[in-house]
C-alpha atoms as a printed R data frame, in Angstrom:
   type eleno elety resid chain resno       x       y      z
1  ATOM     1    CA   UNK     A     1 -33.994 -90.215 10.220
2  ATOM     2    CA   UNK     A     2 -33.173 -86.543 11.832
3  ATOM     3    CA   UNK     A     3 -35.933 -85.247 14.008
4  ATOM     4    CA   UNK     A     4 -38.160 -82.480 12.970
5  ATOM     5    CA   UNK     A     5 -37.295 -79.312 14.968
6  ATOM     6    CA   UNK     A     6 -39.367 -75.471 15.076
7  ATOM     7    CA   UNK     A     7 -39.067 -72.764 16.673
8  ATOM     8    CA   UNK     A     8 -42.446 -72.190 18.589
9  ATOM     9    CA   UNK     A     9 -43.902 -70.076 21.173
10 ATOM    10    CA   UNK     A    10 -46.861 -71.166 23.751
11 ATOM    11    CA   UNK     A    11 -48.967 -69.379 26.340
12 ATOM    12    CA   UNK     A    12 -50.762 -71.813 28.969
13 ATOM    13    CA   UNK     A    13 -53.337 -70.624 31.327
14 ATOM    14    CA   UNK     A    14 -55.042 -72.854 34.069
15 ATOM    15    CA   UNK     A    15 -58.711 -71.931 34.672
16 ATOM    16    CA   UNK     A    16 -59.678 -73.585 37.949
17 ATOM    17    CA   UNK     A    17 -63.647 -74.447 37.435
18 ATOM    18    CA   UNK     A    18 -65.274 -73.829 40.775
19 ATOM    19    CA   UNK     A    19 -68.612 -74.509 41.883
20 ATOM    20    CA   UNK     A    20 -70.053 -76.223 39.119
21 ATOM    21    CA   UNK     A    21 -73.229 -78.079 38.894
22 ATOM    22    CA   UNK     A    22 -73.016 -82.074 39.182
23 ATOM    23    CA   UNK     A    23 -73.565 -82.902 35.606
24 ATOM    24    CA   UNK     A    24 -71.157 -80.064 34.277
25 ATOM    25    CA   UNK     A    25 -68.365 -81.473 36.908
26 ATOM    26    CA   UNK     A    26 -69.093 -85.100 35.372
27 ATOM    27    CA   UNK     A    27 -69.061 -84.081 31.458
28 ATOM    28    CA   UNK     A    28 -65.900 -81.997 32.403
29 ATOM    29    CA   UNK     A    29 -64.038 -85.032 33.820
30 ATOM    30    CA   UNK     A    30 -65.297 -87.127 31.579
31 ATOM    31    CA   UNK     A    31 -64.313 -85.055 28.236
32 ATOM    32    CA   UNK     A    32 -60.489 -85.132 30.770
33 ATOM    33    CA   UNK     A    33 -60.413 -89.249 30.633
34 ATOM    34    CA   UNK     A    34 -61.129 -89.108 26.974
35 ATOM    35    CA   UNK     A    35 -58.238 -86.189 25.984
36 ATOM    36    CA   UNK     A    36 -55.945 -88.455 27.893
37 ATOM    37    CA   UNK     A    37 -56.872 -91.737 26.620
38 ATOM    38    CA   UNK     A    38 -56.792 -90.103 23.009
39 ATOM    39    CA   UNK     A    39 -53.041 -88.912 24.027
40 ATOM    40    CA   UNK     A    40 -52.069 -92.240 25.203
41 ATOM    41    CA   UNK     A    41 -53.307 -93.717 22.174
42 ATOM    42    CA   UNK     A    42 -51.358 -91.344 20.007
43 ATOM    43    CA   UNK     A    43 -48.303 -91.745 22.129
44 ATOM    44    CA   UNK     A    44 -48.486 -95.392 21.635
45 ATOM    45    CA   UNK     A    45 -48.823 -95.247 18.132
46 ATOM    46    CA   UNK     A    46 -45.410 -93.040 17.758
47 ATOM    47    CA   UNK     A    47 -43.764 -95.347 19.419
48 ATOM    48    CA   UNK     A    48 -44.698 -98.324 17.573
49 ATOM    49    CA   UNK     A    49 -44.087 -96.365 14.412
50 ATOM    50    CA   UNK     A    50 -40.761 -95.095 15.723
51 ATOM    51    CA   UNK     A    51 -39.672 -98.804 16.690
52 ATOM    52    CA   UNK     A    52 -40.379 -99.364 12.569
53 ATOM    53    CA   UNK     A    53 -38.151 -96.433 12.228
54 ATOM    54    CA   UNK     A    54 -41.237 -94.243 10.751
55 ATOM    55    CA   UNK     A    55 -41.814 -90.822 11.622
56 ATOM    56    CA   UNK     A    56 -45.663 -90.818 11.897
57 ATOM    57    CA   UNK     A    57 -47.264 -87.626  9.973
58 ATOM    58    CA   UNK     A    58 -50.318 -85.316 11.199
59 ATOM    59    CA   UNK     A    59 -52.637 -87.288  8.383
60 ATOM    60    CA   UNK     A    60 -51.573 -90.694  9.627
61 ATOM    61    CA   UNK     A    61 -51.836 -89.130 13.425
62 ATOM    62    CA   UNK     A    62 -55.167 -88.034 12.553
63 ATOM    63    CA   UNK     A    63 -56.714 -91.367 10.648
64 ATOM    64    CA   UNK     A    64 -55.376 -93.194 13.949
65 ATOM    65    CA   UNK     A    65 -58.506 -91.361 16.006
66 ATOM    66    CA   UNK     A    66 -60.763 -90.596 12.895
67 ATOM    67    CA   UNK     A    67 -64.347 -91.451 13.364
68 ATOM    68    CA   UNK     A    68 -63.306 -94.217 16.430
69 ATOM    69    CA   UNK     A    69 -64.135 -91.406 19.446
């Protein structure tokens, strides 16, 4: 199975947040764990479906978080 290639272009911008009140600095890192735990979670399940030589699709990336988070 070839691997899906496109041609794409991205902008990234870091916003530092400064001086925020406690309970915005906790929801902030908080909402951080849960992005990466959601992108370990996806990670792991490409690998597992890559090691059953499937090539996971957004739907089936999408029902693996669905209504769980």
């Amino acid at each position: 199975m070839a691997y899906k290639t496109a041609a794409t272009t991205a902008t990234v911008q870091l916003v530092a947040l400064r001086q925020l009140d406690p309970a915005t600095r906790a929801l902030c890192d908080t909402l951080r764990r849960e992005a990466g735990r959601c992108w370990s979670d996806l990670v792991q399940a490409h690998v597992a479906a890559r090691e059953q030589g499937v090539w996971l699709a957004e739907a089936d990336l999408n029902a693996q978080t669905k209504g769980s988070r």
